[in-house]
C-alpha positions as CSV (number, residue, x, y, z in Angstrom):
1,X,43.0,58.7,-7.9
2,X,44.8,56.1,-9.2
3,X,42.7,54.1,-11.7
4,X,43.5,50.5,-10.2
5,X,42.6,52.0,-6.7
6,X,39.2,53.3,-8.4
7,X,38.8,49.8,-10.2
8,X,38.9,48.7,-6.7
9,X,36.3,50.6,-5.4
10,X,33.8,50.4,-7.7
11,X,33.9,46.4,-7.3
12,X,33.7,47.3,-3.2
13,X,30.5,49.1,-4.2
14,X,29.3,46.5,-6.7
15,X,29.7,44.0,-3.8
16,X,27.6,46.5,-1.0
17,X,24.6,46.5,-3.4
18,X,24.7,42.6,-4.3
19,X,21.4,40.7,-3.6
20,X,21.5,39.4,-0.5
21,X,21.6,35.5,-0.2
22,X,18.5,33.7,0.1
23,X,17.7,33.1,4.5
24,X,19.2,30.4,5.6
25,X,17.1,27.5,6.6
26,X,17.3,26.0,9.9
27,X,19.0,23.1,10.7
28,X,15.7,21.4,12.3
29,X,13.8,22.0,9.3
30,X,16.7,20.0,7.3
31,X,16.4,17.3,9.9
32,X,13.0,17.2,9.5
33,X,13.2,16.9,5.9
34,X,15.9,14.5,5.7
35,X,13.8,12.3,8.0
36,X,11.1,11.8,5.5
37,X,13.7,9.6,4.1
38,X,14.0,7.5,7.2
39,X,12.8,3.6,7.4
40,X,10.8,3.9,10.4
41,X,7.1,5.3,9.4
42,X,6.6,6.5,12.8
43,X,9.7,9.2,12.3
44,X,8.5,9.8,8.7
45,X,5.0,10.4,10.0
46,X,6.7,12.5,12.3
47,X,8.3,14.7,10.6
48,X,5.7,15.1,8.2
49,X,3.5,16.6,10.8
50,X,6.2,18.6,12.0
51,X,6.5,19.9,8.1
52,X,2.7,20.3,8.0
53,X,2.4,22.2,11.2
54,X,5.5,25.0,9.5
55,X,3.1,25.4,7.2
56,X,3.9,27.8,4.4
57,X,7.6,29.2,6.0
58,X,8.8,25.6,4.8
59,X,7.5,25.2,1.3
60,X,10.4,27.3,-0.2
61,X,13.1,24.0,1.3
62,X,10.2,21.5,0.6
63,X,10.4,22.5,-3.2
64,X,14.1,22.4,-3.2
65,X,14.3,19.1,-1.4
66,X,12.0,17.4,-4.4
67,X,14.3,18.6,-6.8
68,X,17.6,18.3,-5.4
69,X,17.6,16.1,-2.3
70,X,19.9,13.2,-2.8
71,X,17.4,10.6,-1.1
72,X,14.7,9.4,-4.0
73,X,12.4,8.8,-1.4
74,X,12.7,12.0,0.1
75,X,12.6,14.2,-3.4
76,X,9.3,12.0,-3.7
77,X,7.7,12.6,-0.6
78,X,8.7,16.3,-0.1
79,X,6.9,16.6,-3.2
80,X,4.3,15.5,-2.4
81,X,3.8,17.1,0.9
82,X,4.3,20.5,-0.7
83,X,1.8,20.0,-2.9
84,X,-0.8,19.0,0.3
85,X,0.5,22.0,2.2
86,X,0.3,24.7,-0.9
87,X,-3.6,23.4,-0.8
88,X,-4.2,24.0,2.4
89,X,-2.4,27.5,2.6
90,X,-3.3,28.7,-0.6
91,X,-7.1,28.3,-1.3
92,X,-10.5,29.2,0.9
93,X,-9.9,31.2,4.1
94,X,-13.3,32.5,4.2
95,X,-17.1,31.7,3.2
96,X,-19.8,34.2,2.9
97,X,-22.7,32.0,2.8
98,X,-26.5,33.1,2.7
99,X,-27.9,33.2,-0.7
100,X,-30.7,30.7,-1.5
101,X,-29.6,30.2,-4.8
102,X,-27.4,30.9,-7.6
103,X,-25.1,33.5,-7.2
104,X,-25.4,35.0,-10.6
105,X,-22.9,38.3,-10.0
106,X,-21.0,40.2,-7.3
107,X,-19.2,44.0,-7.1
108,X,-16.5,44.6,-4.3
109,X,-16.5,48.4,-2.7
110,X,-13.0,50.3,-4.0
111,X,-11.5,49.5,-1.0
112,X,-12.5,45.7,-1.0
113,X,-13.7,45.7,2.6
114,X,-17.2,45.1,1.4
115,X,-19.1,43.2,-1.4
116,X,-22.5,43.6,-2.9
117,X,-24.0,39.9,-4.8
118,X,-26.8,39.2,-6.8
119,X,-28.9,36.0,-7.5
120,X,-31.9,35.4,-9.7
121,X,-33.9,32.4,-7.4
122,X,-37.2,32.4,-5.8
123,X,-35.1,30.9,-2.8
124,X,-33.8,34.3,-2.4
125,X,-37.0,36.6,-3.1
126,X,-36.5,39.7,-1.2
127,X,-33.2,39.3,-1.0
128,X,-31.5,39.1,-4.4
129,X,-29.1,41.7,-3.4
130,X,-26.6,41.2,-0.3
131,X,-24.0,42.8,0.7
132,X,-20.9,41.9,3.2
133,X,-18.1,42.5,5.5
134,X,-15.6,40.7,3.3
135,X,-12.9,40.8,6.4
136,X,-15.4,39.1,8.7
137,X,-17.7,37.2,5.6
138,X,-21.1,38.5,7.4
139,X,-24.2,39.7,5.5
140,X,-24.6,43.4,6.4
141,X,-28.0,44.1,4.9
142,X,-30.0,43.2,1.5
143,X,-31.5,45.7,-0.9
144,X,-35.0,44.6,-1.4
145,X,-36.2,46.9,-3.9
146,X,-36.3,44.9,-6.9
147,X,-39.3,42.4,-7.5
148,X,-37.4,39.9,-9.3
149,X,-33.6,38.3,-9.8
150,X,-31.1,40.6,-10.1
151,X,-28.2,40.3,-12.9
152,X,-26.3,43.6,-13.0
153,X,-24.6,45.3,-10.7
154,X,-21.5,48.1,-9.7
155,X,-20.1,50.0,-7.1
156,X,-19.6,53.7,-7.8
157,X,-15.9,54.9,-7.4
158,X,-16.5,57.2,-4.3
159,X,-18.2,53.7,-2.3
160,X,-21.0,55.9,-1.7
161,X,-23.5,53.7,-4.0
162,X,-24.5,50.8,-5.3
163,X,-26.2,50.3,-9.1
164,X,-27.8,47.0,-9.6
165,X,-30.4,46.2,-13.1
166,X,-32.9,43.5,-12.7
167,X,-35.2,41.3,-14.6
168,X,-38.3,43.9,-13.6
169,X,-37.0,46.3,-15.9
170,X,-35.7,48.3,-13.7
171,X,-32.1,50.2,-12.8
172,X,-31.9,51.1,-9.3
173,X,-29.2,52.9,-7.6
174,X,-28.9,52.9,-3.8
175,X,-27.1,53.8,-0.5
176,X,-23.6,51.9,0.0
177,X,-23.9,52.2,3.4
178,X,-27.4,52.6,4.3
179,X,-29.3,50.4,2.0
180,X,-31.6,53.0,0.9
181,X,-33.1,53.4,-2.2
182,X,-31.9,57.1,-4.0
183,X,-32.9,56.4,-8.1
184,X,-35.1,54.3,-10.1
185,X,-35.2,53.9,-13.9
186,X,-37.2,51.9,-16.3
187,X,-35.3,50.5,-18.8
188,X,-36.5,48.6,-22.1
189,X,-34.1,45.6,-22.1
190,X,-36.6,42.4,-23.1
191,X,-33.3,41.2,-20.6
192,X,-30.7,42.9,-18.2
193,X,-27.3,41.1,-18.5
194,X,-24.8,44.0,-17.5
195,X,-24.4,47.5,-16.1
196,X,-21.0,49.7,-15.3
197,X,-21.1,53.0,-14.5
198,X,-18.8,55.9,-15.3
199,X,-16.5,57.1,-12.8
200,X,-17.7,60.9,-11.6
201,X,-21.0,58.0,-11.2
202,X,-23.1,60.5,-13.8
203,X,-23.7,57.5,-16.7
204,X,-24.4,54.3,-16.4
205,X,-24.4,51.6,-18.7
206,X,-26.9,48.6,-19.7
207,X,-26.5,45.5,-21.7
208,X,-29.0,43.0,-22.5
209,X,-31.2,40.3,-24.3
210,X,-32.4,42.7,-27.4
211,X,-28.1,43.2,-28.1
212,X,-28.9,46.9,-27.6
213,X,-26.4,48.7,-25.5
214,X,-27.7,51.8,-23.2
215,X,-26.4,54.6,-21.9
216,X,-28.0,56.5,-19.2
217,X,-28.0,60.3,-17.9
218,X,-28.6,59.7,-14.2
219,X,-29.1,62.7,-12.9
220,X,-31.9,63.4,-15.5
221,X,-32.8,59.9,-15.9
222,X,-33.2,59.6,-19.3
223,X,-31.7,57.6,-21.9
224,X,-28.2,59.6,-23.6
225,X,-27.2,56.9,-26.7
226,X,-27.4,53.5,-27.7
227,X,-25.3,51.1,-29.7
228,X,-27.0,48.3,-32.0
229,X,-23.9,47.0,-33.8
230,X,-23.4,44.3,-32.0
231,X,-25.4,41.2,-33.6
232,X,-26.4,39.0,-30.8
233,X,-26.9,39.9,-27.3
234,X,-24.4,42.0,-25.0
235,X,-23.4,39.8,-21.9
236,X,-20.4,41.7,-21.1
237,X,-19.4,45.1,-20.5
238,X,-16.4,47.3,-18.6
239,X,-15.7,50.9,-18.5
240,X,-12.4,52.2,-19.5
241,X,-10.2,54.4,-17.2
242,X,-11.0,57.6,-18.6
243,X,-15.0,57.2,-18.3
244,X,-15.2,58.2,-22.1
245,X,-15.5,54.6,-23.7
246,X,-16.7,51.2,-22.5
247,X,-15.9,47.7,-24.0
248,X,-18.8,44.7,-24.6
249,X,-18.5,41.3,-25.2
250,X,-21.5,39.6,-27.4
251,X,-22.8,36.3,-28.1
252,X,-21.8,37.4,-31.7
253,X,-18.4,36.8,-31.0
254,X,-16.7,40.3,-30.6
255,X,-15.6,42.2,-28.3
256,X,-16.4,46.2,-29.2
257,X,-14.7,50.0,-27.8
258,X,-17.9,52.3,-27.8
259,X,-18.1,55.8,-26.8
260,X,-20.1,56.9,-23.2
261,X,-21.7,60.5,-24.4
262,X,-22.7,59.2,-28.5
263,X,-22.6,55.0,-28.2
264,X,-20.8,55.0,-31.3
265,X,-18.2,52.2,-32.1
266,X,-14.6,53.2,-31.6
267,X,-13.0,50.1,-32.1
268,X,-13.3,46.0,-33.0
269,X,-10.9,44.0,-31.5
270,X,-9.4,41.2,-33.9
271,X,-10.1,37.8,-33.0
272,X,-13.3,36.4,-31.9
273,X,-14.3,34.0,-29.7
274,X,-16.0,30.9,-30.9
275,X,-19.7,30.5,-29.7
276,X,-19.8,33.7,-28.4
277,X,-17.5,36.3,-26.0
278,X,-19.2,36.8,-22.5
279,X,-17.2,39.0,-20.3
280,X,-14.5,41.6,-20.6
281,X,-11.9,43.1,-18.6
282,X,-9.3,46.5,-18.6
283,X,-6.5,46.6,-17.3
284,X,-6.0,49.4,-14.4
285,X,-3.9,51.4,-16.7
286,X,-6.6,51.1,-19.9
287,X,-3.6,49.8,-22.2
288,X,-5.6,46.2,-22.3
289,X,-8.4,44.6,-22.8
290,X,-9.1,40.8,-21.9
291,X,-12.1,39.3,-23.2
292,X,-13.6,35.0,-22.3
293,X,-16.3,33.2,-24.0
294,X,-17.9,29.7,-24.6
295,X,-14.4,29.0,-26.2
296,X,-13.3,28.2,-22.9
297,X,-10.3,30.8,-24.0
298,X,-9.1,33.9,-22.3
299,X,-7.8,36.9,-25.3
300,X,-5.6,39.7,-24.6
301,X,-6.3,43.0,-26.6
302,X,-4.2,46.2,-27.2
303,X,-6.6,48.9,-26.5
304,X,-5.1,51.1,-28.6
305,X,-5.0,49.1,-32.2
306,X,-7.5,46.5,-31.4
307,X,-5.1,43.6,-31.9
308,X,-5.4,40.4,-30.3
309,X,-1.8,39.8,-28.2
310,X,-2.6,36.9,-26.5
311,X,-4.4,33.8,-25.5
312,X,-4.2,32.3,-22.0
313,X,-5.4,28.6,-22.4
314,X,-6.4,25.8,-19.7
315,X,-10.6,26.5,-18.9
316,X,-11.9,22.9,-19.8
317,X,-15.2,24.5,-20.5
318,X,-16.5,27.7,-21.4
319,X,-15.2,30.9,-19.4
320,X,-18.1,33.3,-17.8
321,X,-15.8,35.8,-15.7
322,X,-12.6,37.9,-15.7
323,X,-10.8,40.4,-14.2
324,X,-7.2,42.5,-13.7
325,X,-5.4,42.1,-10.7
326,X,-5.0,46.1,-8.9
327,X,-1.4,46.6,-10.7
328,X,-2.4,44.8,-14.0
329,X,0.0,42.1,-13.5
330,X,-2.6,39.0,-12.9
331,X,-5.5,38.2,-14.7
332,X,-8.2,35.7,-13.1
333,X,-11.0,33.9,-14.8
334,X,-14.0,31.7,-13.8
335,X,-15.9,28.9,-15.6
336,X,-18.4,26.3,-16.7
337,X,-15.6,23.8,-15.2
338,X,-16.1,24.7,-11.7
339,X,-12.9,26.8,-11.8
340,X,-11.2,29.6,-11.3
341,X,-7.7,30.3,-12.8
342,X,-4.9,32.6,-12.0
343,X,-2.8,33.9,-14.7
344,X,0.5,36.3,-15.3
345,X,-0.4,38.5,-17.5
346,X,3.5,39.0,-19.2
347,X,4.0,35.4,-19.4
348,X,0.5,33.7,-20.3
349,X,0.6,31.2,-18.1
350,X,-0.9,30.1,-15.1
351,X,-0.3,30.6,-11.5
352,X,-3.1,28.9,-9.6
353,X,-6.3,27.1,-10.0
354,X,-9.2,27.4,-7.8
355,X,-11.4,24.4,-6.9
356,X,-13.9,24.5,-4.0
357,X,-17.2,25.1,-6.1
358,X,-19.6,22.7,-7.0
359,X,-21.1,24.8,-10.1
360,X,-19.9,27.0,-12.5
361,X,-17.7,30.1,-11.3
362,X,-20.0,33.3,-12.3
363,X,-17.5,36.1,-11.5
364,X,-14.2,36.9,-10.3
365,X,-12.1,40.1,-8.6
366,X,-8.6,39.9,-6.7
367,X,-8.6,42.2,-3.6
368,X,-6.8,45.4,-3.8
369,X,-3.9,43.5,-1.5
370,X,-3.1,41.1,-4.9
371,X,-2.8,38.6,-2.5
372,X,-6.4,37.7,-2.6
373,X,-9.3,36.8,-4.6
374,X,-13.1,36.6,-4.8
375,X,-15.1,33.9,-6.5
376,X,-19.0,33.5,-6.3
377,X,-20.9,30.4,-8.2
378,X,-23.9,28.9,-9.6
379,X,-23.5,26.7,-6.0
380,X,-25.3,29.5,-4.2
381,X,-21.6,30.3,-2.6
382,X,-19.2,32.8,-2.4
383,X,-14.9,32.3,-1.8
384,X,-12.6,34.1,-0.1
385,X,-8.4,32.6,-1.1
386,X,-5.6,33.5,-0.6
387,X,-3.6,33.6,-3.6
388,X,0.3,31.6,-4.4
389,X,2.8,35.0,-4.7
């Protein structure tokens, strides 16, 4: 073959695999746009009605218009009406109202179709444990079994059961789908803050008040190791991928890698956070760790060295919740600010804010779709939105 005629070919092929152009957008929703430019109010109020009503289809031509329409008026007020229709699209589609008081914590299923929340009010005595239809936001039954408010808690990775730690001094497992009581431990916290379990569900866990870290042999129920390094008390903990280590974030400041089976310290990561780190995070693929605290900052870790990567900024007040996105791409955090931010992980910057509670945020998840997320609050309420892509 001739090498102009295969020169030739490859650009054919180069052409066939091309990205294809961007839809076109119809000539109505031009119209439509253009006419937010027009003199009359009663055509602009028009057509911005007719915009609202396209809802999110049109915000790709609405964004363009602000920044490239030749019209001033209409850059200006395509701006604007983006900005309305993004908040009405993107933020609450669902409420799953019911506790009495604050919500103080909350665990999704694996497969996010249900949720399990805790409070600590004696608005909600008997019922300081709920757990929901997420799809439908209805209360499916409460766990009564603790005698007071209920911090901790964490679904096992099969779905089968539910662990929850309490201000009685008491870990409790229980029945995912049934409610039903199956284990009961006394533990010696003066305080519960946290509990995770392991992934084969064997260990579990505990965090509290006395800054002593516990881990606990279910099946036997007995106490396996503990960890005292930490020089404050342990608000946060998360268990790594491989069930072998766990992460905790203390009022001291640090964020520590401890192992399951002897509770000793792996790891410190560098950086601390000012006033105290609260909660902790791993990414899916345990190559991460992102730790928040009363800094009102958000700090990415390497698992692997310990070294602090990066620092995602914008919490007005201090940060109380965080957690990876299913393909460790997004990070989300809740705070004393009411909010709850979105954030891309590669760039540090962020995506979305979330603001519909009255109180602070107290915990954070994204549904396994990545296209949603799961806020509870101080405010007694728990948010369903629907995230910006």
């Amino acid at each position: 073959m001739r090498p102009l005629l295969c020169l030739s070919l490859l650009c054919l092929c180069a052409a066939c695999f091309a990205a294809a152009p961007p839809p076109k957008v119809p000539d109505e929703w031009l119209k439509l746009i253009d006419q937010l430019g027009d003199e009359d109010a009663d055509k602009r109020a028009a057509a911005e009605k007719d915009l609202t009503d396209l809802g999110e289809d049109v915000l790709r031509p609405l964004q363009s218009a602000a920044k490239n329409h030749a019209d001033v008026d209409v850059r200006l007020r395509a701006a604007v009406l983006a900005k309305a229709i993004e908040r009405k699209v993107f933020g609450v589609v669902r409420r799953l109202d019911g506790h009495q008081a604050p919500v103080i914590n909350f665990a999704l299923s694996p497969d996010g179709k249900r949720l399990a929340s805790t409070s600590n009010g004696e608005k909600d005595k008997g019922a300081w444990v709920r757990v929901w239809d997420v799809e439908k936001g209805k209360q499916l039954f409460a766990l009564k079994w603790h005698e007071k408010g209920v911090y901790a808690i964490a679904w096992s990775k099969d779905g089968k059961r539910i662990l929850t730690a309490s201000a009685d001094k008491t870990l409790r497992l229980s029945d995912a789908k049934t409610g039903k009581e199956l284990l009961s431990i006394d533990i010696p916290h003066s305080f519960v803050y946290q509990a995770v379990l392991t992934p084969k569900g064997d260990r579990a866990v505990t965090s509290g008040a006395d800054r002593v870290v516990r881990v606990w042999d279910l099946e036997n129920k007995k106490e396996l190791a503990t960890n005292e390094d930490n020089q404050n008390q342990v608000r946060g903990l998360a268990m790594m991928p491989d069930g072998k280590h766990f992460v905790t974030a203390s009022f001291d400041g640090t964020v520590r890698l401890i192992e399951v089976e002897t509770g000793k310290q792996v790891r410190k990561m560098d950086g601390t956070h000012a006033g105290g780190a609260r909660f902790v995070a791993v990414s899916p693929d345990g190559k991460r760790i992102a730790s928040c605290g009363a800094d009102s900052l958000v700090k990415l870790h390497d698992a692997s060295t310990g070294e602090e990567v990066k620092v995602f900024k914008g919490h007005d007040k201090g940060c109380h919740a965080i957690a990876f996105s299913r393909d460790g791409k997004r990070l989300i955090s809740g705070a004393y600010d009411n909010t709850a931010r979105v954030w891309d992980v590669a760039t540090g910057k962020e995506v979305q804010s979330l603001e519909d509670h009255q109180s602070p945020v107290s915990q954070v998840a994204f549904l396994p779709d990545g296209k949603h997320a799961v806020t509870s609050s101080f405010d007694c309420g728990i948010r369903v939105w629907k995230l910006r892509p």
